[in-house]
C-alpha angles and dihedrals in degrees: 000000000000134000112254079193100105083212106048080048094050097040092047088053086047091058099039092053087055107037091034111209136187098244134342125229130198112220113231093181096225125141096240089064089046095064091043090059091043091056091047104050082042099061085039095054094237088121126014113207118237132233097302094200095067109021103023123189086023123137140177133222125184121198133211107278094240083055109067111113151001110311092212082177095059098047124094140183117222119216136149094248120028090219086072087058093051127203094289093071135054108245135204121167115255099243081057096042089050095045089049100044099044083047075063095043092053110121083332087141101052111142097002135091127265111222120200098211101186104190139187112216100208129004115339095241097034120119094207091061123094134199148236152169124225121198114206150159096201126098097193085061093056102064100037086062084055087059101048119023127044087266131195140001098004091050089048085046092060094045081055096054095035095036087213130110139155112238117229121177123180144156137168092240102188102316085251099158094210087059101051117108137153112207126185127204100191089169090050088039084231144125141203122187122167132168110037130063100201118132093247094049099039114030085079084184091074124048088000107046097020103049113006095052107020087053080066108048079050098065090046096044100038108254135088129248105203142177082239126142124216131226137172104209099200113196123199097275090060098251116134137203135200130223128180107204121202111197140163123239112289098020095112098270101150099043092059095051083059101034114159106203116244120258085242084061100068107187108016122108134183126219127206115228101149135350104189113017139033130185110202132204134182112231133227085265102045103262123137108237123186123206110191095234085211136075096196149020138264090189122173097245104204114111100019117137141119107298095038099054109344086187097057091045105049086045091062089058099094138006099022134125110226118195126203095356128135136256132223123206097270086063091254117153104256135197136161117280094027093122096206130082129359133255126257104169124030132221096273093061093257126123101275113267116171084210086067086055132247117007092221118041110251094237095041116146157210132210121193141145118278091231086068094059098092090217085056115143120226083211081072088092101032111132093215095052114220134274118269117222099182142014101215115196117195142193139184100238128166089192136000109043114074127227081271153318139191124238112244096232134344099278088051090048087057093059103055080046093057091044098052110142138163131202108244117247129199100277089072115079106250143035111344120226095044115141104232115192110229107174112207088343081283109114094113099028107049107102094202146034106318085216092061095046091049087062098043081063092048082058093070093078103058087047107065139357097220097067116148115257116243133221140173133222137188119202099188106064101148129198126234095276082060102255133127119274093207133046095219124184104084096000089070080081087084099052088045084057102054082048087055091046087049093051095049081046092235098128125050120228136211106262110221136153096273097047140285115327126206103257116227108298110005090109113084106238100168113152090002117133098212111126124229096256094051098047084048083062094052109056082033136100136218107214084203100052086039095059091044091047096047093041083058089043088054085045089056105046087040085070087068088079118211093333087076102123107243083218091069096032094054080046093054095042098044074054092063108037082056090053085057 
């Protein structure tokens, strides 16, 4: 398979001339290819397979251990003027960040094999998908684009037809850490990543292409790209409703995309669209529709088992790539928190030794198709997206923010997007307890000036009257003995379900300064052991902690310098003056 698209054509011989590879190979994205690639990483020891008894169609890949997650610090984003790219970014002009990275390039792919990877991001047919090529000489990237993105000839067929595409080239170089590097060319819709062959770093269909550079041809083209999931909450008649949920790390993400509903919830059932990015349009009508860009999923896999999230667990059964997991003796995928089984052998390939650390690595993966996941939604794959009732934004907060509460219209909802923040816990490197800003979830993943993008946001209003309403929850309200008010994992679906009353306007809410609180009562707690004080604590607000909160807010917004929307600084202080 070729490209009939001259500059596809053009674009792949300019590469190959630089990077200089053995042979080139065009992906088709059958399964027949995928098993060749398979057969082959197996014999060369990129991938093992796993007991295929118990876990069939399972292999293992190790990285190198100074490969094992996102650089953040290594990863720019190119403009013309380093204002567009705002603080929240590392910037390097694009005629640096070209020199640098094609010094990289440079013979890279001596002795390996270029692989032409063309890729739909979103259903095939849907006008709301959008396209790229990534260039690699990496296998294992390969076939975890199969996984996760629409791969191959129909995807090609499309960049024939659209004559668009974003540019992604990327090798693993020689996993020399001090030339690694992810650069970003929003303005170019291109992107260059060498040195590192982590999913984050190196799926350029995911964080780079999905978020950093479709956030902005979003904002060009009038739509949002978010680290958003999607979920369809169905309740007993039948009628669903669909949420698009924006949380940090460590803030139970993936848990709500695959939400079982408590035995004490007959009826009501969750579906799976998406569990890490979102790509929203507004319809001819005015609705807001998400299409989940991705057909597969890159998850953390410690902690994973039965009781934390049943669907995930069950999905990673068969047919699924795992990355810097361990091993038992019996040759089974292990992590930590698995709860069956022990390790043998840990995620560096030694004989386990819990003097060496953990067995498994803590940002080990899995990467697996969507359809596998039992809570899997047909509308996955819907060309029109579904209709999204409701943005959710969450934080991990001991204090402060309250179980949830409802914006009181969408330029307020902005502003508790834009002032998302979580408490740090003992999984991040540094003091825990410090209270870290993540607008939207977006602060690594936004390509261009978070200011502008929170206006873009703020555009939204003035574009259409049938805009979802937002909210924002927080799971991890703890008492004073330091333990948490509310049990959270399936019982969230109570909350969900108060968000979805609210949004149908059949149940009324407790009007304070930060939004619209649930009134005693209006959240179902059958069968929940949460006592009456404690629930009083969390659909409740502290004035104190909330002056505190939205002077810090203003503090924050205030760093984005003259480019701060009006709009957001007269919300946050109409906030305030209300607060007294």
């Amino acid at each position: 398979m070729t490209a009939n698209h001259s500059p596809l054509r053009k674009w792949v011989d300019e590469v190959a001339r630089l990077t200089q590879p053995e042979a080139i190979h065009w992906c088709t994205g059958d399964d027949e290819e995928f098993a060749d690639l398979i057969r082959q990483m197996t014999d060369d020891g990129t991938l093992a397979a796993l007991n295929q008894d118990s876990y069939p169609n399972c292999y293992l890949h190790l990285s190198d251990p100074s490969d094992v997650a996102r650089v953040e610090h290594l990863t720019y984003v190119c403009t013309e003027r380093q204002i567009d790219a705002g603080p929240n970014n590392h910037w390097m002009s694009p005629a640096d960040g070209h020199a640098k990275m094609d010094a990289l390039f440079a013979g890279a792919m001596r002795g390996r094999t270029l692989y032409v990877i063309p890729y739909c991001m979103g259903p095939i047919d849907s006008p709301y998908s959008r396209c790229g090529v990534e260039i690699t000489d990496s296998a294992y990237v390969a076939v975890n684009m199969k996984l996760m993105t629409r791969m191959g000839s129909a995807a090609l067929a499309r960049i024939e037809r659209d004559g668009s595409f974003v540019k992604g080239l990327h090798s693993t170089g020689d996993l020399d850490p001090e030339r690694r590097f992810i650069m970003h060319y929003p303005e170019e819709l291109s992107i260059k990543s060498i040195g590192s062959g982590y999913g984050g770093n190196a799926l350029l269909g995911k964080k780079c292409h999905a978020l950093r550079i479709a956030s902005y041809q979003a904002r060009k083209e009038g739509w949002l790209a978010e680290h958003m999931l999607i979920v369809g909450i169905e309740n007993p008649h039948g009628e669903t409703h669909y949420i698009a949920c924006a949380f940090p790390s460590a803030c139970g993400k993936t848990n709500l995309a695959m939400l079982i509903p408590p035995e004490s919830q007959p009826g009501w059932k969750v579906w799976t669209l998406g569990d890490d990015i979102a790509w929203l349009h507004l319809d001819d009508g005015g609705t807001l529709r998400a299409i989940n860009p991705e057909s597969g999923y890159f998850g953390v896999v410690p902690g994973t088992n039965e009781e934390t999230n049943r669907n995930a667990y069950a999905m990673i059964r068969h047919d699924t790539i795992f990355t810097n997991v361990a091993r038992t003796a019996n040759n089974e995928p292990w992590w930590e928190g698995k709860n069956e089984g022990a390790p043998a052998i840990d995620w560096q390939g030694r004989p386990y030794d819990p003097a060496n650390g953990k067995a498994a690595h803590a940002n080990s993966r899995f990467t697996v198709a969507a359809q596998n996941n039992p809570a899997y939604s047909r509308l996955a794959e819907a060309p029109q997206g579904v209709p999204i009732s409701a943005i959710v934004f969450g934080g991990r907060r001991k204090s402060v923010a309250p179980l949830v509460y409802q914006a009181k219209n969408w330029r307020h909802g902005v502003l508790v997007g834009a002032g998302v923040a979580s408490e740090t816990t003992a999984a991040n490197v540094g003091k825990v307890g410090v209270v870290r800003r993540d607008p939207m979830a977006m602060k690594p993943f936004c390509g261009y000036n978070f200011a502008d993008y929170w206006a873009h946001w703020l555009s939204f209003a003035d574009r259409s009257p049938r805009l979802p309403k937002i909210f924002h929850v927080n799971w991890f309200r703890q008492g004073q003995d330091g333990k948490f008010l509310w049990p959270g994992f399936g019982d969230n679906l109570r909350v969900l379900r108060w968000i979805i009353e609210r949004c149908e306007e059949r149940v009324a809410a407790v009007e304070t300064a930060i939004g619209y609180l649930p009134a005693s009562g209006d959240i179902d707690m059958t069968g929940l052991a949460v006592s009456d004080d404690d629930m009083s604590a969390l659909t409740s607000i502290d004035e104190d902690e909330w002056r505190a909160e939205i002077d810090a807010i203003g503090v924050y917004l205030e760093s984005y310098g003259e480019r701060l929307p009006d709009e957001l600084r007269a919300e946050q202080k109409r906030i305030a003056k209300e607060l007294g």
